[in-house]
Each structure stands twice: as C-alpha cells, then as structure tokens.
Backbone bond lengths (Angstrom), bond angles and torsions (degrees), N, CA, C in turn:
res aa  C-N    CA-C-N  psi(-1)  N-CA   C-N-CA  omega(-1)  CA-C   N-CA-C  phi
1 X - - - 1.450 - - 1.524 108.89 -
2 X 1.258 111.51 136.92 1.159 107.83 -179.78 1.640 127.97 -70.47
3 X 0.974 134.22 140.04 1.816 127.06 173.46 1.169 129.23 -39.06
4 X 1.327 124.81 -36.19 1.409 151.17 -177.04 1.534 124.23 -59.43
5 X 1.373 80.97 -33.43 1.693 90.83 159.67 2.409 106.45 129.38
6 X 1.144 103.89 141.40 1.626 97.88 -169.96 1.818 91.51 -76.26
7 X 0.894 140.97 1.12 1.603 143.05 -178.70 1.445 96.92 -72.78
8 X 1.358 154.18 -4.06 1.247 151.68 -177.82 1.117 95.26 -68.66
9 X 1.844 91.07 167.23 1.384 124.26 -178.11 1.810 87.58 -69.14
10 X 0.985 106.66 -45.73 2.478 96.21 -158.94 1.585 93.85 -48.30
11 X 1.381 130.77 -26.62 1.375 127.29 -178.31 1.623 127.19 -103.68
12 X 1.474 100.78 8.15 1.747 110.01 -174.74 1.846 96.61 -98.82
13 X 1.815 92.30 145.69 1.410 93.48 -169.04 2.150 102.63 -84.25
14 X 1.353 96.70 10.41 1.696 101.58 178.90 1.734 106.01 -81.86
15 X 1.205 96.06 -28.15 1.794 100.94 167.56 1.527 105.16 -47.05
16 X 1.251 120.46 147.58 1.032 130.59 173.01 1.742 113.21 -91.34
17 X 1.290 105.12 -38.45 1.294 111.47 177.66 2.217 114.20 -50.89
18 X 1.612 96.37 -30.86 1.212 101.79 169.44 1.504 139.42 -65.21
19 X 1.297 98.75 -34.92 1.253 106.06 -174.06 1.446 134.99 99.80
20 X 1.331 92.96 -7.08 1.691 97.02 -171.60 1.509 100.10 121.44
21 X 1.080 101.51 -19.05 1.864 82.89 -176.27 1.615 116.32 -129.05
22 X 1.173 129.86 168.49 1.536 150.86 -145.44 1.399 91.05 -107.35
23 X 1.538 122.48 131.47 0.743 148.65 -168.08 1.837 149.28 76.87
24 X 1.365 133.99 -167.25 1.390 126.31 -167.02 1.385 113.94 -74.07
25 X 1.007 136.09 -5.20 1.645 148.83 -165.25 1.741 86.72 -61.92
26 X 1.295 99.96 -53.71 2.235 88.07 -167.98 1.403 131.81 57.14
27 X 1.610 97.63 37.13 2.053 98.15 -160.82 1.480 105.88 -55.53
28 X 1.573 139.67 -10.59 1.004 143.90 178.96 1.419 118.19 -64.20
29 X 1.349 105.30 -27.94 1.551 114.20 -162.85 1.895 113.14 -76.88
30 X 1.286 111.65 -3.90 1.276 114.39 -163.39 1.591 90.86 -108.74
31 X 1.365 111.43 -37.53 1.873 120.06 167.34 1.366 123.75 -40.67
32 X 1.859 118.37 -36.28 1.159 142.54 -178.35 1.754 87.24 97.81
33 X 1.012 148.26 16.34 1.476 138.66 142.56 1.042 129.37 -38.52
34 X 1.817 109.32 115.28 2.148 103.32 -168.75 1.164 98.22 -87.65
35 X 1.202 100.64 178.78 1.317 95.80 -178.29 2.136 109.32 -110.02
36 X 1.236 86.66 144.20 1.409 102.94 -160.89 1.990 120.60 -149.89
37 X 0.915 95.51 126.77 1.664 102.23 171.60 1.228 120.16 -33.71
38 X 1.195 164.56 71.58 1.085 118.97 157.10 1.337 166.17 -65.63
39 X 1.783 97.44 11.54 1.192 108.09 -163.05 2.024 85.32 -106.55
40 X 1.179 118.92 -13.34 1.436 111.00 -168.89 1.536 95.74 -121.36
41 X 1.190 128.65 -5.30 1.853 129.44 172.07 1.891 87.90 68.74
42 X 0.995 116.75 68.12 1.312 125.19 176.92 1.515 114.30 -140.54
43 X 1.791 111.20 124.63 1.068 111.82 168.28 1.419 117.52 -78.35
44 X 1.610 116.25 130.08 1.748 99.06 168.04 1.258 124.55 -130.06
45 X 1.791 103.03 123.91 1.104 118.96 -143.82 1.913 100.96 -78.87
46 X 0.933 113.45 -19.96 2.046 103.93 166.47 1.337 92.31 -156.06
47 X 1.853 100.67 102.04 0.930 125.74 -168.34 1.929 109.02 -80.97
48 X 1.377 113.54 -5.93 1.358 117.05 175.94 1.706 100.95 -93.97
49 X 1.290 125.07 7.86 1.270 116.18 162.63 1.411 117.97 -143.89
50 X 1.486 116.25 54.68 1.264 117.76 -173.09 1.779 94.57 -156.02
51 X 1.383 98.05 137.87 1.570 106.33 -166.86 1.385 131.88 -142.56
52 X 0.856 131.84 101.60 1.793 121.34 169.87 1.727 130.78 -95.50
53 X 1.227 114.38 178.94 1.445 112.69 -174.01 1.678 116.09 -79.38
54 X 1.502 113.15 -13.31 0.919 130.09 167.01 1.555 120.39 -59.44
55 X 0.971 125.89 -57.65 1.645 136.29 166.73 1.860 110.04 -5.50
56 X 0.972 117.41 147.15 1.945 117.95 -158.23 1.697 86.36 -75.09
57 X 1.555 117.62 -40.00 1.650 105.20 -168.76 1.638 109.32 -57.06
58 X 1.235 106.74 -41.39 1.559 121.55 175.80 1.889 113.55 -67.08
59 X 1.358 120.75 -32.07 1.221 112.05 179.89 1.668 95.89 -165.71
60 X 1.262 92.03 89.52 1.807 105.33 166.72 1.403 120.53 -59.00
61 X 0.839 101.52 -14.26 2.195 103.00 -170.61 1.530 93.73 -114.43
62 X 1.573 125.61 9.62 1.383 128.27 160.60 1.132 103.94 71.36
63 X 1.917 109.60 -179.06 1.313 110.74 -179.59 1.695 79.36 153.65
64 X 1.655 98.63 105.37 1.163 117.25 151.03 1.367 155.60 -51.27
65 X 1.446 102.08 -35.99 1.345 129.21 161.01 1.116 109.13 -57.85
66 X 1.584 134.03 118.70 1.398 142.06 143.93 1.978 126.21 -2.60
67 X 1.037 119.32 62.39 1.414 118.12 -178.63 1.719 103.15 -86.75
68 X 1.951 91.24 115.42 1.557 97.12 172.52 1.528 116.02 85.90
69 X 1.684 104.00 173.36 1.508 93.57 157.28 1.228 132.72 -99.94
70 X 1.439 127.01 -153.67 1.776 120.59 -159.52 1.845 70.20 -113.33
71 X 1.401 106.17 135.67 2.070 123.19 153.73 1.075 119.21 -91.72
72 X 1.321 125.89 156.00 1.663 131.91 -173.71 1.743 82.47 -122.75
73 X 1.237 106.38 151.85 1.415 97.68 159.23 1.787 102.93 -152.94
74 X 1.479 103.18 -164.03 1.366 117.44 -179.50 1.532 129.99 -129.83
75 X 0.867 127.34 156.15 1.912 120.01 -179.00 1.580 114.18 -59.38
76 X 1.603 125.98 -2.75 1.815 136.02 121.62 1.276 135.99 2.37
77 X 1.947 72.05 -65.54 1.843 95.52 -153.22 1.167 103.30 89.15
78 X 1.500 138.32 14.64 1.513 129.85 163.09 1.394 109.10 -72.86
79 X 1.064 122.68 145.73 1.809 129.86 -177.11 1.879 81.33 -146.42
80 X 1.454 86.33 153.13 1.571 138.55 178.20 1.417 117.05 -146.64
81 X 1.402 108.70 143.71 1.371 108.50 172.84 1.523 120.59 -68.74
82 X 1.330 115.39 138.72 1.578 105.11 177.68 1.709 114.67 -118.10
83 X 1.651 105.49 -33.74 1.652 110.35 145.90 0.941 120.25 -130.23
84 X 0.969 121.42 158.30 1.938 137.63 166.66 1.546 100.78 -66.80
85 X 1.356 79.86 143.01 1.970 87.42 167.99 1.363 110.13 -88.37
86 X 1.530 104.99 141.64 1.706 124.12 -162.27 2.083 88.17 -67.87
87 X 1.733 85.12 142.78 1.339 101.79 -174.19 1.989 101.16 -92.66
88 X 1.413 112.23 100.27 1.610 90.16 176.49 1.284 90.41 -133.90
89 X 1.675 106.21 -152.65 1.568 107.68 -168.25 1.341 86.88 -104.40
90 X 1.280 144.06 -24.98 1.700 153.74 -170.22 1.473 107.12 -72.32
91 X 1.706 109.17 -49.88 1.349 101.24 158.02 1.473 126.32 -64.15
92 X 1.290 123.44 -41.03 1.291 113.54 -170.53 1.533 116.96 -79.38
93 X 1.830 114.30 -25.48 1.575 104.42 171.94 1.552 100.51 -57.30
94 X 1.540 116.45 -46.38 1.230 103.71 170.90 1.764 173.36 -59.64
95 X 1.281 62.50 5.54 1.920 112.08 -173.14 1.664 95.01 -90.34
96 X 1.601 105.19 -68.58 1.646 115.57 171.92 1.612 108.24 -37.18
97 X 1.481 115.17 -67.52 1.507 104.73 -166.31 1.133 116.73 -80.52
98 X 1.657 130.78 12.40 1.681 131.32 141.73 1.700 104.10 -59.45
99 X 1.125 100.07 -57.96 1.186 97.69 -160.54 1.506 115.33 -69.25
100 X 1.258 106.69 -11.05 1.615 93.90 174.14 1.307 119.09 -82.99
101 X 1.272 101.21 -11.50 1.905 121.95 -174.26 1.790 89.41 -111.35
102 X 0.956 117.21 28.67 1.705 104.17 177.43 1.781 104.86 -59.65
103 X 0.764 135.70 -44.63 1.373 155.94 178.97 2.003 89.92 -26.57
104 X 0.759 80.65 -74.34 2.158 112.77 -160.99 1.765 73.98 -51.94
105 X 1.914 105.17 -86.97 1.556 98.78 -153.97 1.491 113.98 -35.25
106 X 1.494 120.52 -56.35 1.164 109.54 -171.48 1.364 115.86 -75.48
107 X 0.881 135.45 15.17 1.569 138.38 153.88 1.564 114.41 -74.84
108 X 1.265 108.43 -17.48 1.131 121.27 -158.17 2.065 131.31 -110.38
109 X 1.729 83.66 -34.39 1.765 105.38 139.69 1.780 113.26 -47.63
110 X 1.530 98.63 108.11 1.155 106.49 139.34 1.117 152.41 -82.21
111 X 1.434 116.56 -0.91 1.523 137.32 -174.24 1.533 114.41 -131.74
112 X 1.994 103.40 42.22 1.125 94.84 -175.05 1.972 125.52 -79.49
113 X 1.271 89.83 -10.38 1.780 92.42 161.90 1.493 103.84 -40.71
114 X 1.362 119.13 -64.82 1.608 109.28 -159.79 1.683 118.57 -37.95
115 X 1.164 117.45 173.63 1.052 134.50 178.54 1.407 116.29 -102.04
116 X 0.564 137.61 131.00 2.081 135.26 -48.27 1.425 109.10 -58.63
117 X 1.128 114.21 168.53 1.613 123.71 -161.59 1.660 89.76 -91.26
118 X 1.050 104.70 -177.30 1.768 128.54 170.96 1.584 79.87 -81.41
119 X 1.038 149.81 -64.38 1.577 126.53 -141.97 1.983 96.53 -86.40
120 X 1.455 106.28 -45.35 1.168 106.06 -179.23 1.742 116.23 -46.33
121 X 1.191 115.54 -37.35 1.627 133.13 145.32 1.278 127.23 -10.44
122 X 1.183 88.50 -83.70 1.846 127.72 176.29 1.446 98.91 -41.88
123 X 1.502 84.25 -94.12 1.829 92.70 -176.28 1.652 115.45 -52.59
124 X 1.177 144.94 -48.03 1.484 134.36 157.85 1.312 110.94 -22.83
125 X 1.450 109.92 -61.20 1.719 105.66 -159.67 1.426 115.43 -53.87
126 X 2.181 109.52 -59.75 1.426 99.97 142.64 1.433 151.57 -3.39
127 X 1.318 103.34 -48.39 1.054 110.90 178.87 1.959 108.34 -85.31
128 X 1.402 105.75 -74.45 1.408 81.80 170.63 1.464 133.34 -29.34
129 X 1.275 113.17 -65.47 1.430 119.08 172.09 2.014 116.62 -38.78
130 X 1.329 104.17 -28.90 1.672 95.54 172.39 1.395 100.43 76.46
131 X 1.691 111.81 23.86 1.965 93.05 174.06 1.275 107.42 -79.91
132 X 1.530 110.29 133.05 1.543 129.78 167.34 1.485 109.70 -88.02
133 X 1.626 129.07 -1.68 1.240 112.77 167.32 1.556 100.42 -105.04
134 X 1.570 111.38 43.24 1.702 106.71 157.96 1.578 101.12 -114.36
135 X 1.088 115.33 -1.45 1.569 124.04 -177.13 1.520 100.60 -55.80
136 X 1.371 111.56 -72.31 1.436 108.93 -161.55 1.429 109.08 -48.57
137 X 1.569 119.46 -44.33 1.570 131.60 177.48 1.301 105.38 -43.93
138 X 1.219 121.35 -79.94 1.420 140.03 178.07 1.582 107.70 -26.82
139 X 1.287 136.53 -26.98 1.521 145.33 -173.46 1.167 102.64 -105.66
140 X 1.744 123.30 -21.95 1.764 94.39 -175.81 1.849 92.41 -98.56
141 X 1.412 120.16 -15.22 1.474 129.56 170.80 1.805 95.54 -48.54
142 X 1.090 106.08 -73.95 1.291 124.10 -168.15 1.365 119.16 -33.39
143 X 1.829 112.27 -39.19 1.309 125.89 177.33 1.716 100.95 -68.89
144 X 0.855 134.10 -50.41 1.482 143.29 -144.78 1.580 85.01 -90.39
145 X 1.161 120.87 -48.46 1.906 112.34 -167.19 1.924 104.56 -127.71
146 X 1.057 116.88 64.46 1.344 126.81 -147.99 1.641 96.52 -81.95
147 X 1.513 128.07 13.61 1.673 113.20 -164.50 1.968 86.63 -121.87
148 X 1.835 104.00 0.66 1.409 91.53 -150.60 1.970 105.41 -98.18
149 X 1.668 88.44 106.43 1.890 112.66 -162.58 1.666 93.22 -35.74
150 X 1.676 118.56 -78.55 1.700 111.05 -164.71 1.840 103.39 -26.41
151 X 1.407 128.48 -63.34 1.445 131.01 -161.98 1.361 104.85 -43.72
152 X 1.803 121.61 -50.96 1.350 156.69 -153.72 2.392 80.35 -67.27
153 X 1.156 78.12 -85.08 1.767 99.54 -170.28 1.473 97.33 -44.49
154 X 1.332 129.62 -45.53 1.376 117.35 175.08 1.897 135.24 -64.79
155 X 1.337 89.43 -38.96 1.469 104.11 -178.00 2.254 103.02 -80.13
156 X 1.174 106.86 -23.72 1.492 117.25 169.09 1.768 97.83 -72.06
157 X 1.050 111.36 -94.74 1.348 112.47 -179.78 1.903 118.66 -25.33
158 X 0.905 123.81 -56.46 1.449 132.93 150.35 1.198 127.94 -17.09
159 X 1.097 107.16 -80.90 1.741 130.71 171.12 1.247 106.30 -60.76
160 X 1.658 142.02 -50.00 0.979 122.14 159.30 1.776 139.98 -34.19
161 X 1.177 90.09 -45.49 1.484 106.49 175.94 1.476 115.81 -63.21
162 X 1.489 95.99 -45.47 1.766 100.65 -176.30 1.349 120.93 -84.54
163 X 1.579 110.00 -1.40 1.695 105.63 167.23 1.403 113.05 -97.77
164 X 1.385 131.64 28.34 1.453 131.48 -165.10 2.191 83.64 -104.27
C-alpha cells in the first residue's frame, strides 16, 4: 500500500481501470485499461498518489458529482491541489445537498484523519465558489451545532463576499 494514503484514485471504484469497484484488485489493468476518472473525464497519471473527496472511504453512499478538487500527494501524506473542482450548477446544487445532510456525510468519512476532511471539502468549496444559497443552510446548521468554527468561518466568509 502506498504511504500516501489507501483514499487514492488506484483504489476508487470511479477509476475506470477498476471497474466499478473499491479497492486494489484493478481487473482493468490486465485489459490494457488506463486509469482514468470517470466521473471528472480525467486521466491519472499515479493513481496511488492522486485523490479526491469522492473516493468510497470519503463517501460510501457515493456521489457522482465532482466534490472538491483532484490532490497530488507524496509517500508524507503531503497533498496539493492538482485541479480545481469544475464550477457548474450540478456541482453546486450538489455541494448544497451535502451540506444540508453534512451531519450524515461526515459521519460517514472514514478517512477523516486525512487532510482535508470530506466536510472540510464541502464547506471550502462553498466557500470558494461564493454560494449565497448555502447561507440560509449554514444558519439553520448553526442553530442546532452553534460552537461548530468551519460553519462559523464559512457563513462569515460567504456573507462577506455577498454584501460587496
């Protein structure tokens, strides 16, 4: 296993090289199948150090839609961004209905040690993106878990942007 972490693309069932399924098996690889995204049309070129929030450890009940960007990393565990997550309206309703279920997803990360979490994800991307229809979410979250900083830092950062 590589150092970098088992959350890679060589073990996500969105690899094509996989087949559909989670983990090192790779039945693709004997086909001459590269390995490739299919949920982001992305080739990845060392797929034991390249990662998204999408991956089954990060979101077991799946989710097709693009969450976040794609990480490069190292035998560390250092990660860097290597793409941005595609800006659409499919991603971003989809961004919203994590986050209204933030509760569940991050209950639901198994690899929330890594760097950044599935929620840290979530709520970041939001934030880059500047959606103001996570505002209202973000305030009834806020009531129910009112000490919890990312919600705090997100709905600040947010609102800032959208009163200019």
């Amino acid at each position: 296993m590589p150092n970098g972490g088992s959350d890679c693309c060589g073990t996500c069932w969105y690899n094509l090289v996989n087949e559909g399924e989670a983990g090192y098996e790779r039945p693709g690889v004997g086909k001459g199948v590269k390995d490739h995204c299919e949920i982001r049309g992305l080739a990845i070129e060392s797929p034991f150090y390249t990662y998204c929030a999408n991956h089954p450890h990060h979101m077991p009940d799946g989710g097709r839609v693009p969450v976040g960007p794609v990480f490069t990393g190292d035998s560390n565990g250092n990660r860097q961004v290597w793409v941005e997550s595609p800006d659409t309206e499919e991603v971003r309703l989809a961004l919203l209905d994590l986050l209204d279920g933030i509760a569940h997803v991050a209950a639901l990360d198994r690899y929330p040690f890594a760097s950044p979490s599935i929620a840290q994800i979530l709520v970041g991307q939001l934030i880059v993106f500047q959606e103001q229809r996570a505002v209202p979410i973000l305030r009834r979250l806020l009531e129910r878990w009112p000490d919890l900083e990312l919600l705090q830092e997100a709905l600040t950062q947010i609102n800032s942007e959208g009163e200019d």
